[in-house]
C-alpha positions as CSV (number, residue, x, y, z in Angstrom):
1,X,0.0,0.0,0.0
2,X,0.9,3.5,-0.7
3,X,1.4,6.3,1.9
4,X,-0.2,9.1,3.0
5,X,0.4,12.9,3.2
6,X,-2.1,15.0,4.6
7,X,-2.1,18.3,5.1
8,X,-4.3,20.3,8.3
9,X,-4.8,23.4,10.0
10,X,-6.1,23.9,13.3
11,X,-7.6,26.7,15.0
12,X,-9.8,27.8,17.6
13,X,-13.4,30.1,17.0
14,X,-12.3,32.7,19.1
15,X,-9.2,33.3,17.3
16,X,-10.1,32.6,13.7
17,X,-8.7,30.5,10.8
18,X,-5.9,33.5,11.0
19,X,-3.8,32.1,13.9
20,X,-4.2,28.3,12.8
21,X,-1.4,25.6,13.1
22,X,-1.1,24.3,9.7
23,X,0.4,20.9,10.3
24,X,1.6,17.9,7.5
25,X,1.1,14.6,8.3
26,X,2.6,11.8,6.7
27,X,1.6,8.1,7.6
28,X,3.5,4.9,5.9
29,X,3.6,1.0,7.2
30,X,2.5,2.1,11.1
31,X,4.5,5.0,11.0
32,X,3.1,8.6,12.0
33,X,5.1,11.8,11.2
34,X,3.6,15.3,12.3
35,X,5.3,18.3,10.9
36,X,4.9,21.4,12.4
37,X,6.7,24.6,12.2
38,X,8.3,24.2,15.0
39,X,8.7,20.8,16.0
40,X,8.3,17.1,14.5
41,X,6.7,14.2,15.9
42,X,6.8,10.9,14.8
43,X,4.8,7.4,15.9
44,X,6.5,4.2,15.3
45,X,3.9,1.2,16.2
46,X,6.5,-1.2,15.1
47,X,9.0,-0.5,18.0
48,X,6.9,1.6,19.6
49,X,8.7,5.1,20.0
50,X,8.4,8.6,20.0
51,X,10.8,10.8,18.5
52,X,10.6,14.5,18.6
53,X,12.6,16.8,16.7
54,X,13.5,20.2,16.4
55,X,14.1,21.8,13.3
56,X,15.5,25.0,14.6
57,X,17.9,23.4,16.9
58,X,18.6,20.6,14.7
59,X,18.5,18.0,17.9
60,X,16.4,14.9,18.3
61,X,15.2,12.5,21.2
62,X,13.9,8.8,20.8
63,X,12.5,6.5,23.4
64,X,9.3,4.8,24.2
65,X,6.9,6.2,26.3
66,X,7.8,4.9,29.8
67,X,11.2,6.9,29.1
68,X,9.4,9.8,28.3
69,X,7.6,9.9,31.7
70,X,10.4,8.9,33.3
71,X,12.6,12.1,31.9
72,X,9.7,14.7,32.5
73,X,9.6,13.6,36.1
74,X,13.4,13.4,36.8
75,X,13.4,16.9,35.7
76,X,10.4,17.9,37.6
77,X,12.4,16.4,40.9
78,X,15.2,18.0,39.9
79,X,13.6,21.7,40.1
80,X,11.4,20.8,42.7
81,X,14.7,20.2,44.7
82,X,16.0,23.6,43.2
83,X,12.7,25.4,44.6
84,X,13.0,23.7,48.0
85,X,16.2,24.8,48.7
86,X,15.2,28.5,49.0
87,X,11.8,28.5,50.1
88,X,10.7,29.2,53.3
89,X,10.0,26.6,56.0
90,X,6.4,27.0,55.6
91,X,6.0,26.4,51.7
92,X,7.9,23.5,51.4
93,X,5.1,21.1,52.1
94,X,2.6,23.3,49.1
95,X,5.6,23.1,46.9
96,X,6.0,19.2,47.2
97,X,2.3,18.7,46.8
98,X,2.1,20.8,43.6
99,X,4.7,18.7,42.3
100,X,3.4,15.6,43.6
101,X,0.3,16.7,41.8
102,X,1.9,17.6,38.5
103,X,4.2,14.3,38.6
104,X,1.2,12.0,38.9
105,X,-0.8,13.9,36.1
106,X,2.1,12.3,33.9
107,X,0.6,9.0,34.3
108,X,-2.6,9.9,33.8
109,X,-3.4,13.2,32.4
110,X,-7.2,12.8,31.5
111,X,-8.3,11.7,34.4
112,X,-6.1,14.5,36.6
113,X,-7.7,17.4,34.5
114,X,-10.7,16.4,35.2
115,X,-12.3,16.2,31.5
116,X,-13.0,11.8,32.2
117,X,-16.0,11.4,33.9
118,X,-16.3,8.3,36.7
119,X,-18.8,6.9,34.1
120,X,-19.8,7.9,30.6
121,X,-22.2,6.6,27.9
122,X,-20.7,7.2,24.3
123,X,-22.6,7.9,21.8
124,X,-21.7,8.2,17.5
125,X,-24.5,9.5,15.2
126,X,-24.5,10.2,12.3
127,X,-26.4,12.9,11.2
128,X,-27.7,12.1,7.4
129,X,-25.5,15.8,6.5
130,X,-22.7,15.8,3.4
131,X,-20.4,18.0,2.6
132,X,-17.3,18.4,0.7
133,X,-14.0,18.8,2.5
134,X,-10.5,19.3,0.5
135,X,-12.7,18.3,-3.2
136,X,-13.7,15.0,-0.7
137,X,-17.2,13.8,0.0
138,X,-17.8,13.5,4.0
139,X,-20.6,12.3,5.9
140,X,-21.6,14.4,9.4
141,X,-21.5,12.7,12.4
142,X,-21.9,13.8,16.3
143,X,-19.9,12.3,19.0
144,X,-22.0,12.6,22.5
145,X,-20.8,12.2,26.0
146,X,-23.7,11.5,28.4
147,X,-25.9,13.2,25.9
148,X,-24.0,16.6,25.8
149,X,-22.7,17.0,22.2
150,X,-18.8,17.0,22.1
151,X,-17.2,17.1,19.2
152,X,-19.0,17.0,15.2
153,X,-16.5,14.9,12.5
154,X,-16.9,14.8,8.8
155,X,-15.8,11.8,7.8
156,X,-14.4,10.6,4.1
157,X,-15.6,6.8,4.1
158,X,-13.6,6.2,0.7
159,X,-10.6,7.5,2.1
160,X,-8.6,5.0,4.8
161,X,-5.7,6.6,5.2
162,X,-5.7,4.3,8.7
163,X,-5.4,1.5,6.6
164,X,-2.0,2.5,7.0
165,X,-1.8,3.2,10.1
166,X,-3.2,1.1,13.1
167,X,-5.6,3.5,15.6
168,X,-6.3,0.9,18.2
169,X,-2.9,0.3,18.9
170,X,-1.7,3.9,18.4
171,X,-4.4,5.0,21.4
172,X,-3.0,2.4,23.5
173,X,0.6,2.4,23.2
174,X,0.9,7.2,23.2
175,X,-2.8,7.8,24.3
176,X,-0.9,8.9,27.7
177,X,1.3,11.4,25.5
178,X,-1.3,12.8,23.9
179,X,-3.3,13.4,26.0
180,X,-0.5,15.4,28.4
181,X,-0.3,17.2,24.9
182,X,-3.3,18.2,24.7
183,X,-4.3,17.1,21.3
184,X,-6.6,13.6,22.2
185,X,-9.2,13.9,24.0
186,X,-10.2,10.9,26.8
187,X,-13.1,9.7,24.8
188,X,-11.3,9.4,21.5
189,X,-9.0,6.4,23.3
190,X,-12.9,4.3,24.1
191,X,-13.0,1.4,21.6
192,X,-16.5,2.5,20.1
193,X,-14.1,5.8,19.2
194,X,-11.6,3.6,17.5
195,X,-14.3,1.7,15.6
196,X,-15.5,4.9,14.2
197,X,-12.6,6.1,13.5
198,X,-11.8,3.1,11.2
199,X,-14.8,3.9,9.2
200,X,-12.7,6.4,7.3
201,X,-10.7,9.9,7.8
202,X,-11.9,12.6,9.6
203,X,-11.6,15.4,7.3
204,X,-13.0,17.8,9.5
205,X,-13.6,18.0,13.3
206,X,-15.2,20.4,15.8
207,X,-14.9,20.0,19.0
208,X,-16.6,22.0,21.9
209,X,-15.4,23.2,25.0
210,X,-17.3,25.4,27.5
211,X,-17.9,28.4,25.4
212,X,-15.3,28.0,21.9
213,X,-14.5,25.6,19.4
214,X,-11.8,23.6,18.6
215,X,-11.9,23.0,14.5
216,X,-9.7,20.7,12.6
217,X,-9.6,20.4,9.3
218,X,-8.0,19.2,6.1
219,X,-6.5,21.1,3.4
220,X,-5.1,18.5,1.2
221,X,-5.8,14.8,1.4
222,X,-2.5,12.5,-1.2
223,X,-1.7,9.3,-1.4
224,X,1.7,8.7,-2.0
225,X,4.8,6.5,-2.1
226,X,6.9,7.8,0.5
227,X,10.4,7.2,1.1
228,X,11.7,5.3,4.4
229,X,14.3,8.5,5.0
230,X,11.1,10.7,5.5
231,X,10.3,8.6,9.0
232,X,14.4,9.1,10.3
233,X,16.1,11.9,11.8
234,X,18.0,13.9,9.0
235,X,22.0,12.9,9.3
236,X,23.2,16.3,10.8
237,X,20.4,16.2,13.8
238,X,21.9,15.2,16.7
239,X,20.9,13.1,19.7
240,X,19.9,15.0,22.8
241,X,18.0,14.3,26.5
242,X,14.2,15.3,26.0
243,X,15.2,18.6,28.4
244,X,17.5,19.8,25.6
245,X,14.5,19.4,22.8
246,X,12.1,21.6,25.0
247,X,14.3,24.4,26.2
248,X,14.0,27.6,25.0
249,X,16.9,29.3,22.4
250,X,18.9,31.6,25.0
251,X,21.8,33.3,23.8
């Protein structure tokens, strides 16, 4: 089977189609690549790792996801340690909980936010509604939590890019990464989810949060052979801890 390349911009309602993240995907053999102007992510479900990358710096960091949570908290110990050592008496224990809280949210991000409910009842309609999306024909659909609308896809049912790429197993290997990222949310890793999802390719999403909208959607939809050097890091990246990729340029 060919590739993928995809090509999406994302943007909230209260900021307009002005500020949007335009992002390119590109998905081969169970691999995942997300470009975006800053930073690179790819998905390998074959040996199941992460690797970010960063363009502007030119470094890279691989590891599955266990070591990511294990570098994110040995550097939140670390500066938890730093703050301790000059607070006073009386905010050390507020400083240890904060971190306590922030290091366990690491584990389990959905469920420390607060978004996943004790119990919910999922519910996938779809709503009769087509429209065309990037030249493609999509059906509507509406995605319910315990009744309360959360999220409206448009799905192309002759397009499978996930064909490609593997969904279930994505959502349960880096549904923990994502969601810390902020870019899954808890419902999207239920199995009914994933069965919809494999329907066809979400070409356009809305989803609502208390007051805005979240909207996704696809600007150009090819499939393509790609090459295997498109899913490594270029030769003159270099190898760095996960601390390096995220701090800020300082000169």
């Amino acid at each position: 089977m060919a590739g993928w390349v995809i090509t999406q911009q994302s943007y909230d309602s209260d900021e307009g189609v002005e500020t949007a993240l335009v992002e390119t995907i590109y998905l081969q053999d169970n691999i995942m690549k997300v470009v975006q102007p800053e930073m690179v992510t790819m998905f390998n479900l074959n040996n199941e790792t992460i690797t970010i990358m960063s363009p502007v710096k030119k470094v890279y960091w691989t590891g599955k996801v266990a070591d990511y949570k294990k570098e994110i908290k040995d550097a939140m110990r670390s500066a938890m340690e730093e703050q301790l050592k000059n607070a006073p008496e009386e905010q050390k224990e507020m400083i240890r909980k904060m971190y306590k809280g922030m290091m366990e949210s690491i584990d389990n991000p959905s469920k420390f936010a607060g978004e996943e409910p004790e119990e919910y009842e999922l519910e996938i309609e779809q709503k009769g509604d087509k429209d065309r999306v990037a030249g493609k024909l999509a059906h509507k659909y509406a995605i319910k939590v315990n009744g309360s609308v959360k999220e409206e896809a448009w799905l192309s049912e002759s397009d499978k890019p996930h064909e490609e790429f593997d969904i279930g197993k994505f959502y349960d290997l880096f549904g923990d990464f994502t969601s810390q990222a902020n870019s899954s949310a808890f419902y999207q890793t239920d199995e009914k989810y994933i069965e919809f999802s494999k329907k066809g390719f979400p070409l356009k999403s809305i989803s609502y949060f208390g007051g805005y909208e979240s909207i996704s959607e696809v600007t150009n939809l090819e499939k393509e052979n790609l090459d295997p050097t498109v899913f490594k890091a270029p030769a003159d990246y270099q190898k760095v801890s996960l601390l390096e990729i995220g701090l800020d340029e300082q000169e």
